[in-house]
NULUM-718151 format. One line per field, with one value per residue: residue number from 1; residue in one letter; z, x, y of N, C-alpha, C in turn. Coordinates in steps of 0.05 Angstrom, whole numbers, plus 32768, in hexadecimal, padded with zeros to 4 digits. Atoms other than C-alpha are relative to their C-alpha. Layout:
<pts>
k	NUM	...
r	a	...
n.w	Z	...
n.u	X	...
n.v	Y	...
ca.w	Z	...
ca.u	X	...
ca.v	Y	...
c.w	Z	...
c.u	X	...
c.v	Y	...
</pts>
This chain:
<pts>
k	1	2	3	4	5	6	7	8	9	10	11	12	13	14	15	16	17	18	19	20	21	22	23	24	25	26	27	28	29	30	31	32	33	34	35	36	37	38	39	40	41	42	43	44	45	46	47	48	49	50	51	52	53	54	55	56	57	58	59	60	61	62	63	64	65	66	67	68	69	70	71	72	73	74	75	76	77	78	79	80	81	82	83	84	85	86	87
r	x	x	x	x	x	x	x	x	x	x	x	x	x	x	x	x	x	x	x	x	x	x	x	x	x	x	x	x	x	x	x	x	x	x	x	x	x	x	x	x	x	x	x	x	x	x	x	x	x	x	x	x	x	x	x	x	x	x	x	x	x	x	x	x	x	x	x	x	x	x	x	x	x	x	x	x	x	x	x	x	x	x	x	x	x	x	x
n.w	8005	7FFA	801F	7FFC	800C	8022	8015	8001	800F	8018	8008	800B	8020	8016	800C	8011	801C	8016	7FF9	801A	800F	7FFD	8006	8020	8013	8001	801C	801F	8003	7FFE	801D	8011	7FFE	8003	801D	800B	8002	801B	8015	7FFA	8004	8020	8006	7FE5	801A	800B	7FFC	8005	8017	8003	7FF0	8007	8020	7FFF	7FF7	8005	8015	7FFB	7FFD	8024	800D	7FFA	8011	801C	7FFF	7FF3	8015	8012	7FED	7FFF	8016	7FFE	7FEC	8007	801C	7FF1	7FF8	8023	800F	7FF5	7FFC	8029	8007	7FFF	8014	8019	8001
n.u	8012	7FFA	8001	801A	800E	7FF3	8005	801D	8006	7FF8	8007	8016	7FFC	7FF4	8011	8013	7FF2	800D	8017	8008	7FE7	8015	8018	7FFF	7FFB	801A	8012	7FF8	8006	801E	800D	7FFA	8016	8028	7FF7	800E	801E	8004	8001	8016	8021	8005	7FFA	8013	800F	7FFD	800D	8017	800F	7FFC	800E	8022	800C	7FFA	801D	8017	8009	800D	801F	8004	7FFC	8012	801A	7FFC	8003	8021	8009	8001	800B	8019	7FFA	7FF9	8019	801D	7FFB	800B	800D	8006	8004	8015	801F	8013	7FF6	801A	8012	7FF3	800D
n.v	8017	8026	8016	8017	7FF0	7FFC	801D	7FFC	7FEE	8002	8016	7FF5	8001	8015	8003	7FEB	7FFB	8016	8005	7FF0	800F	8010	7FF8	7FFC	8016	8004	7FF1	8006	8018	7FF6	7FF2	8016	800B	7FF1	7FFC	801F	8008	7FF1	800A	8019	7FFC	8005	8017	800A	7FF5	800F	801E	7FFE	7FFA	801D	8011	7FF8	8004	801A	8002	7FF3	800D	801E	7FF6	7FF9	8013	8010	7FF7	8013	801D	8007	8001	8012	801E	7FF3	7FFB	8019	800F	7FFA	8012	801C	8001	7FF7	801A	800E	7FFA	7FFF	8022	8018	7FFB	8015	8022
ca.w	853F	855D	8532	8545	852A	84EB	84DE	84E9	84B8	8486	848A	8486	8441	8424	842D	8419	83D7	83C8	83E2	83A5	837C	8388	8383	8338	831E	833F	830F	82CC	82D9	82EC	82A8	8284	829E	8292	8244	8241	825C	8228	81F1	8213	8214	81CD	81BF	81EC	81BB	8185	818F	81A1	8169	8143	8169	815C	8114	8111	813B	8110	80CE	80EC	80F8	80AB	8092	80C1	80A5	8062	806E	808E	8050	8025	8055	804F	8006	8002	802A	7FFF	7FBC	7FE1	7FF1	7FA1	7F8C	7FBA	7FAA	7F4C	7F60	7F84	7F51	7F14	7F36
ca.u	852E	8533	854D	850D	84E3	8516	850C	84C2	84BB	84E7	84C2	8480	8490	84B5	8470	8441	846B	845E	8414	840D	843E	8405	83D1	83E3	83F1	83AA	838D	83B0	839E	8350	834F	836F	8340	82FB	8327	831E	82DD	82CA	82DC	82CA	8283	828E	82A0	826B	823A	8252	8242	8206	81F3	8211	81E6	819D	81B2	81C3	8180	815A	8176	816E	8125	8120	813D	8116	80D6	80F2	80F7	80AC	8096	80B0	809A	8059	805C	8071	802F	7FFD	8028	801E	7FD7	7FC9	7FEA	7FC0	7F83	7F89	7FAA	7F64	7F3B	7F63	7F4D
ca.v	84D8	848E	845A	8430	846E	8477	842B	8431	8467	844E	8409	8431	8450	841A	83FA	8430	8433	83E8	83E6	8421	83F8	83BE	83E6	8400	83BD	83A9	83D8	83C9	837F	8391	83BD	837F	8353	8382	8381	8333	832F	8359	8334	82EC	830C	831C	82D5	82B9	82E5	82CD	8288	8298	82B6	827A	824E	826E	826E	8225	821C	8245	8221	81D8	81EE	8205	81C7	819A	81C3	81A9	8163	816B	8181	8155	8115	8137	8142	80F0	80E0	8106	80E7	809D	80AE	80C5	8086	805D	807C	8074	8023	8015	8038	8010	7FCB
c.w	800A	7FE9	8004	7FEB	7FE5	7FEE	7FFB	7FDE	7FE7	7FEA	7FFA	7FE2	7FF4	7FFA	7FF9	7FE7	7FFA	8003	7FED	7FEA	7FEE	7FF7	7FDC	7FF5	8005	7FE8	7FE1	7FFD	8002	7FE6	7FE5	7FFD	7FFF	7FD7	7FF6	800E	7FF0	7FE7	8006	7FF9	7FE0	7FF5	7FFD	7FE2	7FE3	7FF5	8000	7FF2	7FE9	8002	7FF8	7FDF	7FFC	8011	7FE9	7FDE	8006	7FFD	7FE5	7FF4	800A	7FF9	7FEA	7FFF	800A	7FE9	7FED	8006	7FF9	7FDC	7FF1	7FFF	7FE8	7FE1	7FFF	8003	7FDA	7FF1	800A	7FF1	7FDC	8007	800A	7FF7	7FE7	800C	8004
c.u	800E	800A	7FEC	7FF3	800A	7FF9	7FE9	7FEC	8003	7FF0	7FDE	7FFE	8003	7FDB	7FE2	8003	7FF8	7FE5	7FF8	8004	7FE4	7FE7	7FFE	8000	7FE2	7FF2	8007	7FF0	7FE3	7FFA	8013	7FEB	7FE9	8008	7FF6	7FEB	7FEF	8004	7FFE	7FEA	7FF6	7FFD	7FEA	7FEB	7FF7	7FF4	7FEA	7FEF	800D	7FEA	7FE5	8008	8007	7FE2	7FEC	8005	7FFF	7FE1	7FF3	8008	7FEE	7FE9	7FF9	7FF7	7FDC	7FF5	8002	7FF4	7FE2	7FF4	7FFE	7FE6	7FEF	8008	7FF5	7FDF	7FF2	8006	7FFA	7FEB	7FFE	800B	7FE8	7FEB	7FFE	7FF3	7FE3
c.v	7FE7	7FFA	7FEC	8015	8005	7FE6	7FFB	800A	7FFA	7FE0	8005	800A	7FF2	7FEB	8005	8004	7FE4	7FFD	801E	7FF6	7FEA	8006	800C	7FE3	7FF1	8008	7FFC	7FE3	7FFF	800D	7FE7	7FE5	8002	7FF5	7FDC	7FED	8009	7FED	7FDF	8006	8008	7FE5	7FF2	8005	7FF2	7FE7	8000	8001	7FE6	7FF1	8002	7FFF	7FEC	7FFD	800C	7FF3	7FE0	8000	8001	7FDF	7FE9	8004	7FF3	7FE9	7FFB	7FFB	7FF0	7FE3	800F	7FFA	7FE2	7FF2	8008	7FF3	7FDB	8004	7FF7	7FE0	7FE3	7FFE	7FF1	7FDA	7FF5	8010	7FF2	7FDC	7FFF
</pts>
């Protein structure tokens, strides 16, 4: 064998062995990163759900306050109505 063809060879392996090397550590880091997109999207969730129930009791409490503004009006209306019956 040449020593062009020996150096060829040996510089072919050497990087077949890190372009596998590369290619494993690709993959750990790809199944690390599916691992914390996963639990971002839990997170994410989360919040979400959070969010609609904080929406859904603002909504309830603003109902409240309707009612009682409401409630206010027809008390005001009542003691309208007996102060110009009394004069």
């Amino acid at each position: 064998m040449d020593t062009t063809q020996l150096l060829l060879t040996v510089v072919l392996t050497v990087t077949t062995v890190l372009l596998i090397v590369v290619g494993i550590q690709l993959f750990f880091v790809l199944k690390e990163l599916r691992k914390t997109l996963t639990r971002v999207n839990s997170i994410i969730d989360n919040f979400e759900k959070i969010g609609s129930s904080l929406e859904s009791n603002f909504t309830e409490f603003m109902g409240f306050f309707s009612g009682v503004k409401t409630l206010f009006k027809i008390i005001d209306v009542i003691h309208t109505k007996k102060g110009s019956k009394s004069k």
